[in-house]
C-alpha positions in Angstrom: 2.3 10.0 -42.8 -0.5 6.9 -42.1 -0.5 5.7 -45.5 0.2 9.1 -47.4 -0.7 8.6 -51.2 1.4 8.6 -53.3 1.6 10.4 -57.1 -0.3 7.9 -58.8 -2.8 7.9 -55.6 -2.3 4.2 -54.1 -1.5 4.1 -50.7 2.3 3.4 -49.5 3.1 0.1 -48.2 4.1 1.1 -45.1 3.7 -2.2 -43.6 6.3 -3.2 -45.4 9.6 -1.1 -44.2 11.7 -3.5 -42.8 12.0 -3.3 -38.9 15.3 -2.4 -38.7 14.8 0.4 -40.9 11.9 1.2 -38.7 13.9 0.9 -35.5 16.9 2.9 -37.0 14.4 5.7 -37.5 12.8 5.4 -34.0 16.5 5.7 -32.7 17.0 9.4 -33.8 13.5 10.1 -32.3 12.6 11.3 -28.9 10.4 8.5 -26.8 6.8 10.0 -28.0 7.8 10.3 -31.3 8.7 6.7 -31.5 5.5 5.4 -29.8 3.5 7.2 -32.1 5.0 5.1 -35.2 2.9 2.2 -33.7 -0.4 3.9 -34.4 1.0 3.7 -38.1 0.3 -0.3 -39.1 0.2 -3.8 -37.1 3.2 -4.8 -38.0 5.1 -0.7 -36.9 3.3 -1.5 -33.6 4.6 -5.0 -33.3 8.2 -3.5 -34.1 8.1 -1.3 -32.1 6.8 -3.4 -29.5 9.6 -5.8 -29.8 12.3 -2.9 -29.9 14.9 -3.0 -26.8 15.8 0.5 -27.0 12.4 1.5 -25.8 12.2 1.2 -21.9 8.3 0.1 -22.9 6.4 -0.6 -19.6 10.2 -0.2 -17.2 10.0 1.9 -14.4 12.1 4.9 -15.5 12.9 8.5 -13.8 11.6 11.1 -16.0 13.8 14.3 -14.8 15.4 17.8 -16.7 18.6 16.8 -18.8 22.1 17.0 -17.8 23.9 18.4 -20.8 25.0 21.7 -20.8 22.7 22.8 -23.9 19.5 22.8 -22.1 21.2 24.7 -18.8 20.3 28.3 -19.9 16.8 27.2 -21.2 16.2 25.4 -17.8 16.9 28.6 -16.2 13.9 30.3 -18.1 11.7 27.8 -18.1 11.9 27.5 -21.7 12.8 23.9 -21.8 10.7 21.0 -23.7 13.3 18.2 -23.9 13.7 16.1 -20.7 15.6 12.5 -20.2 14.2 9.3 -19.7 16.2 7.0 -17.7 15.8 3.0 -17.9 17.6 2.0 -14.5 16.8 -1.7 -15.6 19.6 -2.7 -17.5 22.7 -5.5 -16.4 26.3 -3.9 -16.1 25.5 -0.6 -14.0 24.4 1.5 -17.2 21.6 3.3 -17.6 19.9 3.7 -20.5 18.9 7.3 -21.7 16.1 8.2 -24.1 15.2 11.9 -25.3 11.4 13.0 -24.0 10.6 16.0 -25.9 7.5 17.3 -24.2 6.4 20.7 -25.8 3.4 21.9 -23.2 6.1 21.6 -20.6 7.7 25.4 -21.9 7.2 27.9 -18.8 5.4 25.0 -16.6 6.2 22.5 -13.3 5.3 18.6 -13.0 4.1 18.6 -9.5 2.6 15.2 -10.3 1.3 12.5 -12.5 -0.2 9.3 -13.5 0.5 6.6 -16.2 0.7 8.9 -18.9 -0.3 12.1 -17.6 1.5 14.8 -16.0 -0.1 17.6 -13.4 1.5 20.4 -14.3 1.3 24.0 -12.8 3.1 27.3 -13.8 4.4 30.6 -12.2 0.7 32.1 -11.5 -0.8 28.3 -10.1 -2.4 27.6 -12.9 -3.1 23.5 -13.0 -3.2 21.3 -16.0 -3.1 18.0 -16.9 -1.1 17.1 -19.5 -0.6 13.8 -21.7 2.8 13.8 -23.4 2.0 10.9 -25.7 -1.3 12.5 -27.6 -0.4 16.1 -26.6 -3.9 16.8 -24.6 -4.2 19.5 -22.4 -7.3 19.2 -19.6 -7.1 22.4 -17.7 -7.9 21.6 -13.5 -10.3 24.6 -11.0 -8.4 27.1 -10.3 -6.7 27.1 -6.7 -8.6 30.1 -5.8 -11.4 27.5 -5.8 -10.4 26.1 -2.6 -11.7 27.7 0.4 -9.4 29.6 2.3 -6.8 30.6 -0.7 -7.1 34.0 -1.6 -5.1 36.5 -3.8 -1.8 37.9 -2.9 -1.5 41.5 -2.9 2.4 41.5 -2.5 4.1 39.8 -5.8 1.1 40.1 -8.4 -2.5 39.9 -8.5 -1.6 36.8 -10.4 0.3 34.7 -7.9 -1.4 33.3 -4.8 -0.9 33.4 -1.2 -0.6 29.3 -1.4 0.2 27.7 -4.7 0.1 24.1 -5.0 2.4 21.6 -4.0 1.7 19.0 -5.2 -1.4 17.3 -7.3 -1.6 13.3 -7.1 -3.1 12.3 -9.8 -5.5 9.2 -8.4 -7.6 8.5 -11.9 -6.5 9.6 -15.0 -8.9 11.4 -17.7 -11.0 9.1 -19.7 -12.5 9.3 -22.9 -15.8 11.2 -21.2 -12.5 13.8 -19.9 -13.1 12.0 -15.7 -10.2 12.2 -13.5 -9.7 12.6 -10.0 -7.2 14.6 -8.7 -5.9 15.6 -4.5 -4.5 18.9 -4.0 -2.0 19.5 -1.7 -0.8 23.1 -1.3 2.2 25.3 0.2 2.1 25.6 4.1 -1.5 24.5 4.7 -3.7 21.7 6.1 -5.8 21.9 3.3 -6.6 18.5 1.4 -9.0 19.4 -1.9 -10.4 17.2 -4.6 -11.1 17.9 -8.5 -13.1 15.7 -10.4 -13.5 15.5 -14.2 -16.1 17.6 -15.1 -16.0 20.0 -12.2 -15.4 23.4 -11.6 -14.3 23.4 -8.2 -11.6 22.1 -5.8 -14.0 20.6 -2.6 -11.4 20.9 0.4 -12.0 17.7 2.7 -12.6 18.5 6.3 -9.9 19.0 8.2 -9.3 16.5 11.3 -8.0 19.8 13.5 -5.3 20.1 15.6 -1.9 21.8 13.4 -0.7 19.1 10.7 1.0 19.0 7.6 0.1 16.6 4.7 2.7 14.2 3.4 1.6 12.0 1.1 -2.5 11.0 -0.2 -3.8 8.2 -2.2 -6.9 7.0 -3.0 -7.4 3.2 -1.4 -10.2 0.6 -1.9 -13.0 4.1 -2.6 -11.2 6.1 0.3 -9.1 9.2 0.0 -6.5 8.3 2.5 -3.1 11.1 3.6 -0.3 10.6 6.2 1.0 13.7 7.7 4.5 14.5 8.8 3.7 13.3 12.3 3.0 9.5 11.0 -1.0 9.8 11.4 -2.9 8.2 8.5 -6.7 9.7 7.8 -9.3 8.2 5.5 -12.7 10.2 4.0 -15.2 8.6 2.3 -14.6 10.2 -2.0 -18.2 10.7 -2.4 -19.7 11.7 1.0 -18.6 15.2 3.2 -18.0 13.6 6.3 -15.1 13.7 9.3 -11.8 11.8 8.5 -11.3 8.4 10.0 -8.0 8.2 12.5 -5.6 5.2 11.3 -3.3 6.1 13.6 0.3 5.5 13.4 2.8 3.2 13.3 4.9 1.6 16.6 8.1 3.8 16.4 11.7 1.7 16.0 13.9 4.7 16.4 13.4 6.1 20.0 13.2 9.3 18.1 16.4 9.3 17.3 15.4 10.6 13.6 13.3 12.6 11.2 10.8 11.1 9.1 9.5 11.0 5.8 5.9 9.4 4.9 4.6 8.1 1.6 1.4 5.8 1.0 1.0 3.1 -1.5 -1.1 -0.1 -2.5 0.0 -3.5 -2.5 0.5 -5.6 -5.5 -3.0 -7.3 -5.3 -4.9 -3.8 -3.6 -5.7 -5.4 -0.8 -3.5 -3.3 2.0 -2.6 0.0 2.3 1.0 0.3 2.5 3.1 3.2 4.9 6.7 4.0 3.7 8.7 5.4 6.4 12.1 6.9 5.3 14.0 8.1 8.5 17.0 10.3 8.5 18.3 13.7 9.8 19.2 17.2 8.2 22.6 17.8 7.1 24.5 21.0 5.8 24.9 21.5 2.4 26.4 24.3 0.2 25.9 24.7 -3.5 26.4 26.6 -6.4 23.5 29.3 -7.4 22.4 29.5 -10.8 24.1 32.5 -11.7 27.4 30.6 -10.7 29.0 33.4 -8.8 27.5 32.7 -5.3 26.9 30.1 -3.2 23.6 29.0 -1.0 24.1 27.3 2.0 20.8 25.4 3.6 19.9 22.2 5.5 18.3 18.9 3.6 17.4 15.8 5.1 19.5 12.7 4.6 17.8 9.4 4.4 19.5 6.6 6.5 16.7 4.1 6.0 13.3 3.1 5.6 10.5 0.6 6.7 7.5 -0.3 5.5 3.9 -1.0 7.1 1.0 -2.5 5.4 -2.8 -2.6 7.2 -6.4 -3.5 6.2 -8.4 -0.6 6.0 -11.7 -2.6 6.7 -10.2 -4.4 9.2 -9.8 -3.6 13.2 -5.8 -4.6 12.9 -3.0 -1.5 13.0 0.1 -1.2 10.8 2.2 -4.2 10.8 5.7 -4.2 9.2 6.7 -5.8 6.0 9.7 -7.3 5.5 9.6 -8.4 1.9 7.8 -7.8 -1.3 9.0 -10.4 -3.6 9.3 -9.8 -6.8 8.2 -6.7 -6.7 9.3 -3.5 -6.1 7.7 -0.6 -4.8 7.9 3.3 -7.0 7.2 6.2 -4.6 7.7 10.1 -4.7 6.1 12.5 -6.9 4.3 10.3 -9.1 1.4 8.1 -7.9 3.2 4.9 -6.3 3.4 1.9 -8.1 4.4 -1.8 -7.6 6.1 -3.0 -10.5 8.3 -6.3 -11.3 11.6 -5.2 -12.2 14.5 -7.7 -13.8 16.8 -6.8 -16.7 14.7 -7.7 -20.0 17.7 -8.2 -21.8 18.7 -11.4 -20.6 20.7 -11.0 -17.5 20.1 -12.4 -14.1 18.9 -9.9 -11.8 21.1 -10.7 -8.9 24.1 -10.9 -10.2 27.3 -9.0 -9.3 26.9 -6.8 -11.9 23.4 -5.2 -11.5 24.7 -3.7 -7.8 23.1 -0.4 -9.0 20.5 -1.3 -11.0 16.6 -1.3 -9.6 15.8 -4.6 -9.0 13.2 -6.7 -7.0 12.1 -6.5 -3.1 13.4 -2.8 -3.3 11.5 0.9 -2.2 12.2 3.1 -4.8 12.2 7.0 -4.0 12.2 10.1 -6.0 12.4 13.2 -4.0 9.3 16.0 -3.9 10.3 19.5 -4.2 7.7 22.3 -3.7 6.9 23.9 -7.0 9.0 26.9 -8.5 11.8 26.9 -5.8 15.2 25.8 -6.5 15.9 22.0 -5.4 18.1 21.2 -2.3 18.9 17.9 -3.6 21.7 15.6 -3.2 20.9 12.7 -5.1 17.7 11.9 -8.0 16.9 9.0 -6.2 17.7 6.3 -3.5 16.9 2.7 -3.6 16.2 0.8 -0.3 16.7 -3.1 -0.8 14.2 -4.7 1.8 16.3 -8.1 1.1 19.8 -6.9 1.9 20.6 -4.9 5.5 23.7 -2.9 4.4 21.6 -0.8 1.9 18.4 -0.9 4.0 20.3 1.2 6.6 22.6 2.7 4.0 20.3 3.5 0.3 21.9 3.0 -2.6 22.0 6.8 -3.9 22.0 7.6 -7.6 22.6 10.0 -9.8 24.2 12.7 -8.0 22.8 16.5 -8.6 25.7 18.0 -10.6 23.0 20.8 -12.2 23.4 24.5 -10.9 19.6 24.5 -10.9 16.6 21.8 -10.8 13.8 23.0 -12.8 11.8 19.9 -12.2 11.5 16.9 -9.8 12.8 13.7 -10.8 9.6 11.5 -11.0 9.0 7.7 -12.1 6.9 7.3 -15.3 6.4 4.3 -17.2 6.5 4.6 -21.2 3.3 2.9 -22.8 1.9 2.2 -26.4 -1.4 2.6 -25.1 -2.2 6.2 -26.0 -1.5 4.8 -30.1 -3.8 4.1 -31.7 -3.9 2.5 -35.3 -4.6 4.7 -38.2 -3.3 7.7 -36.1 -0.7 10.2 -37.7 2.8 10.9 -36.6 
């Protein structure tokens, strides 16, 4: 459709469409489609830049859809079209916007970065996949990784330990590099992929029984919390022993369970330690073929504090009380520090934008291990560092109301960087 010739064999001015033509056709299109009208012409790009019904560059939760039409397709995997959700907007709205993302039939997000999703499906087979340009980049296979072997007890396709979860430190470049951190099922086993490569290298294990939370990739370290609060760091391109960080002073007199996630500050000079605390609760829900019920235990997040520390330096975690006009993005995605503020012209602390994201706030999607129903209450939960009555009580949103959860709720920020001009749509 880039300048398609026409019967007398000039080229179509598509430059000139008017925008709002242009933007009434991006409106019936899902949120890839419409980015790829800005690899069309300058002036498609610039209007589609400009447009306000793209949540371009906005923090949103990519998750499975709500409507009723996409329930029994959810249930068999068969499911392409997801929901973006723009949670920046003034008046307690959210704006939705279609994501039709055809590689994702009969496969997971356990992960993801910019614009690329790690994706695994029923046998553990990992691929990273980019939703804008529809590449596929296919990741060693898990039994790669020392120590995972084949089950003999479901299929001699499913393993013994699949992955939970791949975090998604460097995305592919135009050479096909990324790096990539396994984290699997049940296991103390930490692996890396790199572009290129045919194996998973596991990273030696510090000993002792632990259980890996959460792993980023900090100032040319590989650095993961486990569930007891205990940071390590390994050097990405030597085999050596992790480094201990240690832990951070307790506030709770163990009066609750934790949650651990790792992030970078704003400038990537600290590494920062999100502690969500809370306890288990019952819960009873609906099963997907709506004629019983399961009954289980989740955890229930009461609060959260946050620790920063220099790697390089001989100083522990200290807390933070404030991130200014920033706010931090944790869960199944890589974590990001974004500003958020209504881009539509309303003041970000006014009454109305109670339930909106908005600045000095942790932001947390919930992880789910891959192919298991969710136990779920809410999408996500925003902790306001700035106010006390939601730092000990999280504003929850969007309440579970699907029978089942065929994939995680995860931030993802749309982009026009994957367009480029001259490209077909």
């Amino acid at each position: 459709m880039a300048g398609a010739p026409s019967s007398n064999g000039e080229r179509r001015p598509w430059a000139d469409l008017p925008a709002d033509v242009l933007n009434a056709v991006a409106d019936r299109l899902d949120l890839f489609a419409a980015t790829r009208l800005a690899g069309v012409c300058t002036s498609w790009a610039r209007a589609i830049a400009a447009d306000n019904s793209l949540p371009l560059g906005t923090p949103c939760v990519l998750k499975s859809r709500e409507d009723g039409r996409s329930d029994l397709a959810m249930r068999h995997g068969d499911c392409a079209t997801f929901q973006l959700l723009d949670l920046t907007r003034s008046g307690g709205e959210e704006l939705s916007v279609p994501a039709l993302i055809p590689a994702m039939r009969h496969r997971r997000w356990i992960g993801g970065k910019d614009g690329w999703l790690a994706t695994v499906d029923s046998r553990s087979n990992a691929r990273l996949v980019n939703p804008y340009t529809g590449e596929q980049i296919d990741l060693p296979a898990v039994t790669t990784i020392p120590g995972v072997t084949r089950s003999t007890r479901l299929s001699p396709h499913v393993w013994e330990q699949i992955f939970r979860r791949i975090v998604v430190c460097t995305t592919p470049s135009g050479a096909g590099g990324y790096l990539a951190i396994a984290m699997l099922e049940k296991t103390d086993i930490l692996a890396l992929a790199r572009g290129g490569g045919a194996r998973w290298t596991a990273l030696k294990k510090p000993g002792g029984d632990i259980c890996y939370m959460d792993a980023v990739v900090h100032r040319g370290k590989v650095v993961a919390v486990t569930s007891s609060g205990d940071s390590y760091a390994w050097g990405i391109l030597a085999d050596q022993s992790p480094e201990l960080l240690g832990r951070p002073p307790r506030h709770d007199r163990h009066r609750y369970e934790h949650r651990w996630n790792l992030a970078e500050s704003a400038d990537g000079r600290h590494l920062l330690l999100v502690c969500t605390y809370g306890n288990q609760v019952e819960y009873k829900r609906l099963c997907c073929n709506l004629n019983t019920y399961t009954h289980g235990q989740r955890f229930q997040a009461h609060g959260v504090r946050l620790f920063q520390r220099d790697v390089g330096g001989d100083g522990g975690w200290t807390p933070v009380i404030s991130l200014g006009d920033y706010s931090l993005f944790v869960g199944a995605s890589y974590p990001f520090m974004a500003r958020v503020g209504d881009r539509h012209g309303s003041s970000s602390d006014c009454s109305e934008c109670t339930e909106q994201v908005r600045a000095n706030c942790v932001c947390v999607t919930p992880e789910s291990s891959a192919f298991q129903g969710n136990d779920l209450e809410y999408d996500m939960e925003v902790f306001d560092l700035g106010d006390d009555s939601y730092r000990y009580h999280p504003r929850k949103l969007f309440p579970f109301s699907r029978y089942c959860n065929y994939q995680t709720p995860m931030w993802f920020r749309p982009t026009l960087k994957y367009c480029q001009l001259g490209g077909t749509i």
